[in-house]
C-alpha positions as CSV (number, residue, x, y, z in Angstrom):
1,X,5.1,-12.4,-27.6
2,X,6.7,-10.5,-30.1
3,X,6.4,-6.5,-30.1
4,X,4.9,-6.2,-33.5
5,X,2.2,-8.7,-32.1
6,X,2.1,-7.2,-28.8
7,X,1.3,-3.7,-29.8
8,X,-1.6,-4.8,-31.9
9,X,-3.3,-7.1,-29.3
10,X,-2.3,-6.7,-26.0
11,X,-2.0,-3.2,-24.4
12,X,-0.1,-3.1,-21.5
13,X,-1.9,-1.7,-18.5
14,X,0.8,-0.4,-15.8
15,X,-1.3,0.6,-13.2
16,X,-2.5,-2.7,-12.9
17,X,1.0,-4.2,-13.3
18,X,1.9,-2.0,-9.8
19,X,-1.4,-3.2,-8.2
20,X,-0.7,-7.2,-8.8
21,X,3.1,-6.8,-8.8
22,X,3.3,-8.6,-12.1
23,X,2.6,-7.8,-15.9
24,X,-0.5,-7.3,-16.6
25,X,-2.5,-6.5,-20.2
26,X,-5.8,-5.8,-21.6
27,X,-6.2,-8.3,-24.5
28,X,-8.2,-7.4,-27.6
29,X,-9.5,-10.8,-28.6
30,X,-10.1,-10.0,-32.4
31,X,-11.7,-12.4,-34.5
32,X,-8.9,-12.7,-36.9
33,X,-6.3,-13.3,-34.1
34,X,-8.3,-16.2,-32.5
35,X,-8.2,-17.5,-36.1
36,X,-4.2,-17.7,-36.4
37,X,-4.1,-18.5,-32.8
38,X,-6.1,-21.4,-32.8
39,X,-4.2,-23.2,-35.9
40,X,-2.1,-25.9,-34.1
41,X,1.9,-24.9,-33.6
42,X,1.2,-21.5,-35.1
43,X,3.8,-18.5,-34.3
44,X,0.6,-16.9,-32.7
45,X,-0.2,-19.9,-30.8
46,X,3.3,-20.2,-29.2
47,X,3.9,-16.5,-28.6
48,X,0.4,-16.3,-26.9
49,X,1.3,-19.6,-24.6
50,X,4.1,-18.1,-24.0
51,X,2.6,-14.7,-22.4
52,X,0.7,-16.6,-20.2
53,X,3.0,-19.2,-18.8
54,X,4.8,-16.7,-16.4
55,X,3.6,-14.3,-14.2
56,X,0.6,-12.6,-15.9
57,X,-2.5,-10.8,-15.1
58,X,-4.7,-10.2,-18.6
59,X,-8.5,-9.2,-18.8
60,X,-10.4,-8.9,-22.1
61,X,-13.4,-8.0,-23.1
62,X,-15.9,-9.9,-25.4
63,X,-18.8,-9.3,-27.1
64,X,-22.1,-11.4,-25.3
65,X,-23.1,-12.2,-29.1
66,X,-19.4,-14.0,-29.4
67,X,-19.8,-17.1,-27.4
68,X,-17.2,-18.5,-30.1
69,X,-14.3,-15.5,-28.5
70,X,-15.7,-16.3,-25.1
71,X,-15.1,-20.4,-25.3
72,X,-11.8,-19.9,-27.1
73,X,-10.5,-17.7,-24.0
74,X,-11.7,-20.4,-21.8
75,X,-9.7,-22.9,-23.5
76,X,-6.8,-21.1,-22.5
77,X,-7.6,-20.6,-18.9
78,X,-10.0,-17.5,-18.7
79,X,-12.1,-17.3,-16.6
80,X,-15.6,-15.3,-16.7
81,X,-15.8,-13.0,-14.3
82,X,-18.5,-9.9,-14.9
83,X,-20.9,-9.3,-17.7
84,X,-21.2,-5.6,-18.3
85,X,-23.8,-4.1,-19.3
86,X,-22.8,-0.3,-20.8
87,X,-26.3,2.6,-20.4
88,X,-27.1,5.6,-21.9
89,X,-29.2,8.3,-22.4
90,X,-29.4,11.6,-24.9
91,X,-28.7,14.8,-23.1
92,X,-31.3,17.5,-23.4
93,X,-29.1,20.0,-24.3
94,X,-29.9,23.8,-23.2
95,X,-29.2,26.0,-20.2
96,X,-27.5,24.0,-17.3
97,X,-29.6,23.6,-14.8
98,X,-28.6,24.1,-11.1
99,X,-27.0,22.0,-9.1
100,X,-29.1,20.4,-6.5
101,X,-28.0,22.2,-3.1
102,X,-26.5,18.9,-2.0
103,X,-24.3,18.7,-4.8
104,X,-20.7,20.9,-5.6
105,X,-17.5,19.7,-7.6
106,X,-14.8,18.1,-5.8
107,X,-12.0,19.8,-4.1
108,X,-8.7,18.7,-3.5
109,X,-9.0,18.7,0.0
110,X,-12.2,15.9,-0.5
111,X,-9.2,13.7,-2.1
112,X,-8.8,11.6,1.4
113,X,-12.9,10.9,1.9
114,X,-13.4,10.3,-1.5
115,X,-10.5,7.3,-1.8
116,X,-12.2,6.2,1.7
117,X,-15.7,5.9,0.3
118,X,-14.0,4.4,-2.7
119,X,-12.6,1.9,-1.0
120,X,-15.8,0.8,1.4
121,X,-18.1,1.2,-0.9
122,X,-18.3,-1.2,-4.0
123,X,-18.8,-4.8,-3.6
124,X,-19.8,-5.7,-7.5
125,X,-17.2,-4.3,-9.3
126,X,-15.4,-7.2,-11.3
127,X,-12.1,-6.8,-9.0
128,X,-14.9,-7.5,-6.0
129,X,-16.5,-10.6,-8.0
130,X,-12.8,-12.2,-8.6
131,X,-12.5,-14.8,-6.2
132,X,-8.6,-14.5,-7.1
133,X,-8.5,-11.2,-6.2
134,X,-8.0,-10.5,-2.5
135,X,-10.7,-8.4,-1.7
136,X,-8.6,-5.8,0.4
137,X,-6.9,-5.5,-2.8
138,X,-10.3,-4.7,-4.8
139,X,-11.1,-2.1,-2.4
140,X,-7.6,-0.5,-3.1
141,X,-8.4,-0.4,-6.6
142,X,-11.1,1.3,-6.4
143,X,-9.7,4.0,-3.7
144,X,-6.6,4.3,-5.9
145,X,-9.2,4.8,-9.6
146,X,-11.1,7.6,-7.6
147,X,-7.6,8.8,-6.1
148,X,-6.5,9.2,-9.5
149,X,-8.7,12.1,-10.4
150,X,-6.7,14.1,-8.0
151,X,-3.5,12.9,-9.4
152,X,-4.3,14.3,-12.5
153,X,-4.1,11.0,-14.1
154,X,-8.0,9.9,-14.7
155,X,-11.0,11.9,-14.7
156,X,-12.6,15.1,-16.4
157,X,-14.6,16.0,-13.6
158,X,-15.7,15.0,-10.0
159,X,-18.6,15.4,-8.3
160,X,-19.3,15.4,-4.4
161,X,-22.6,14.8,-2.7
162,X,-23.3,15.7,1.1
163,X,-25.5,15.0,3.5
164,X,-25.6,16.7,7.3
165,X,-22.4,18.2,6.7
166,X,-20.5,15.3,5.8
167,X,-19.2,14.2,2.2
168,X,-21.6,11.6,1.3
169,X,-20.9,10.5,-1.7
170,X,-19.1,10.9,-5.0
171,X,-19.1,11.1,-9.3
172,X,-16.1,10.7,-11.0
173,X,-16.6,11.4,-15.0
174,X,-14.8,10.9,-18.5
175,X,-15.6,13.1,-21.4
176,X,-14.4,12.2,-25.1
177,X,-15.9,13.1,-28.8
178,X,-19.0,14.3,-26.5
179,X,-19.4,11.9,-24.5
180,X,-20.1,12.1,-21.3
181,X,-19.4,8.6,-19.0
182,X,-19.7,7.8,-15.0
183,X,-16.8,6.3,-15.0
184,X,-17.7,5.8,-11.1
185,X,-20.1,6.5,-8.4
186,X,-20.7,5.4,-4.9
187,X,-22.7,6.9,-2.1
188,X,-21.8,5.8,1.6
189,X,-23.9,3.0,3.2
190,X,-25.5,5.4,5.8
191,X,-26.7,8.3,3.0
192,X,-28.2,5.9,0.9
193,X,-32.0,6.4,-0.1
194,X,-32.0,9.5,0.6
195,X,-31.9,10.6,-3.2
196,X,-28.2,11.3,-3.6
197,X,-27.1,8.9,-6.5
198,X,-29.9,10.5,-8.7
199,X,-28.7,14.3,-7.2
200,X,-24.9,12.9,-8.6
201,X,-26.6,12.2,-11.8
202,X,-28.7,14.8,-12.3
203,X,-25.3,17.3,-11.6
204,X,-23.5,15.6,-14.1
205,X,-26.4,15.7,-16.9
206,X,-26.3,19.4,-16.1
207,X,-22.1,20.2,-15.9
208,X,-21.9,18.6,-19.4
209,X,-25.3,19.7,-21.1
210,X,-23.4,22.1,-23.4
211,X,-21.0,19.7,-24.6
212,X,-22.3,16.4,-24.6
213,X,-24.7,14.5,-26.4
214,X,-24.8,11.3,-24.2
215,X,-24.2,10.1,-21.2
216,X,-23.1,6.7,-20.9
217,X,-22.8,4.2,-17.5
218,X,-21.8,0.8,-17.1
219,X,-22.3,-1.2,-14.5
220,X,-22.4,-5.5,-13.5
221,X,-25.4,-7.8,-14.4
222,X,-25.1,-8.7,-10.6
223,X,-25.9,-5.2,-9.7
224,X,-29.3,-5.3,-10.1
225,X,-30.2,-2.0,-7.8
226,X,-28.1,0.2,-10.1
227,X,-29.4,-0.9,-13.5
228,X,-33.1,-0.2,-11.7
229,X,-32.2,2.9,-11.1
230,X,-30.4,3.9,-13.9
231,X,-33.6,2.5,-15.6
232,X,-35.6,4.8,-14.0
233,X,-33.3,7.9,-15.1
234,X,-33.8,7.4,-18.3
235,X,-30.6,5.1,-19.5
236,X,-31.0,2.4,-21.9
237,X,-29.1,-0.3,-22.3
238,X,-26.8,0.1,-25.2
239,X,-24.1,-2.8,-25.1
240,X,-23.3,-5.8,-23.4
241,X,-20.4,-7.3,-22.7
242,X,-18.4,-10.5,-20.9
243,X,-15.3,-9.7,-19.1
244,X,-12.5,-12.5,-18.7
245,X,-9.5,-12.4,-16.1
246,X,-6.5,-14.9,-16.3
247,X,-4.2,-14.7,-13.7
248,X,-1.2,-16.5,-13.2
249,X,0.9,-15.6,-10.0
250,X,3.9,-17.3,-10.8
251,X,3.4,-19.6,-7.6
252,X,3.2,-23.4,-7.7
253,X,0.5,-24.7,-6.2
């Protein structure tokens, strides 16, 4: 695909390019490219054919009102893997409240537990839901995403939960034009119902109450125990939306 084209539809993602060991891209599936795309022998056509016959991992994301994007990515070999549903809620504003006594930010010493937890811990995440992802290689995604707050390379802020003197559970956050997003959050299997998840969120309402004026989450339609329970803090759903994978490996089958 030519670089003029390439730098207005497909953004290259290098971190997952390291993951999968092959190129790999987040496609914005715009209704005016699917239009020149989908004209027989078009430039478009061809360079986009030509993306995907090698070694490729791309993902997009569509609209769940834009059956017409979704069915023209699955002409080409997407597949549907996830439908995401994004949450929020309007921050009260006003004096931070305390952190629950559970709760404290992240250290960098937490960075090992945290990328443990990370990797034991989700099982709907859209890498999880893949059945062409290996799943040891979904869990290692999600170790290295949380890892990366320590790197310095994603994150604003991190939160830590603990329970009995162990680190129980963790909230990594974003923060952009005052916004305020969970970008993740997992508690381990053995602190669960014990109140935690809603101590993480609760922490983060308050560390951002002077500078945000939202708090977004997104999380799978298959996850039905998060979107209760971000439900009953207060979230609404906001936006929906489908997320496609294509993979090819480069190996003949």
């Amino acid at each position: 695909m030519s670089s003029r084209h390439q730098d207005e539809l497909l953004k290259k993602d290098a971190w997952f390019s390291g993951l999968f060991g092959r190129d790999s891209f987040i496609l914005n599936a715009s209704p005016e490219w699917i239009e020149a795309v989908s004209v027989q022998n078009s430039r478009e056509a061809a360079e986009f054919r030509d993306l995907l016959s090698g070694p490729v991992f791309v993902y997009a994301k569509v609209p769940t009102d834009s059956l017409a994007a979704a069915h023209f990515l699955e002409s080409f070999g997407f597949r549907l893997i996830d439908t995401n549903v994004l949450f929020d809620r309007e921050l009260p504003g006003g004096p931070a409240a305390p952190f629950s006594p559970a709760v404290r930010l992240a250290r960098p010493e937490d960075r090992e537990e945290v990328m443990r937890i990370a990797r034991e811990n989700f099982i709907f995440s859209r890498f999880h839901l893949d059945p062409m992802i290996p799943r040891d290689t979904a869990n290692e995604i999600k170790a290295q995403w949380a890892g990366n707050f320590f790197n310095g390379k994603r994150g604003d802020a991190m939160l830590i939960a603990e329970n009995e003197g162990e680190l129980a559970g963790f909230c990594q956050m974003l923060f952009k034009d005052g916004l305020a997003t969970i970008d993740l959050i997992a508690v381990e299997k053995k602190h669960r119902r014990l109140g935690l998840s809603a101590a993480l969120v609760a922490a983060a309402e308050s560390h951002y109450t002077k500078k945000a004026t939202r708090m977004l989450v997104g999380t799978q339609v298959a996850n039905i125990p998060s979107m209760r329970s971000y439900e009953k803090a207060g979230f609404r759903i906001r936006d929906s939306k489908y997320i496609f994978h294509y993979h090819n490996t480069g190996q003949k089958i």
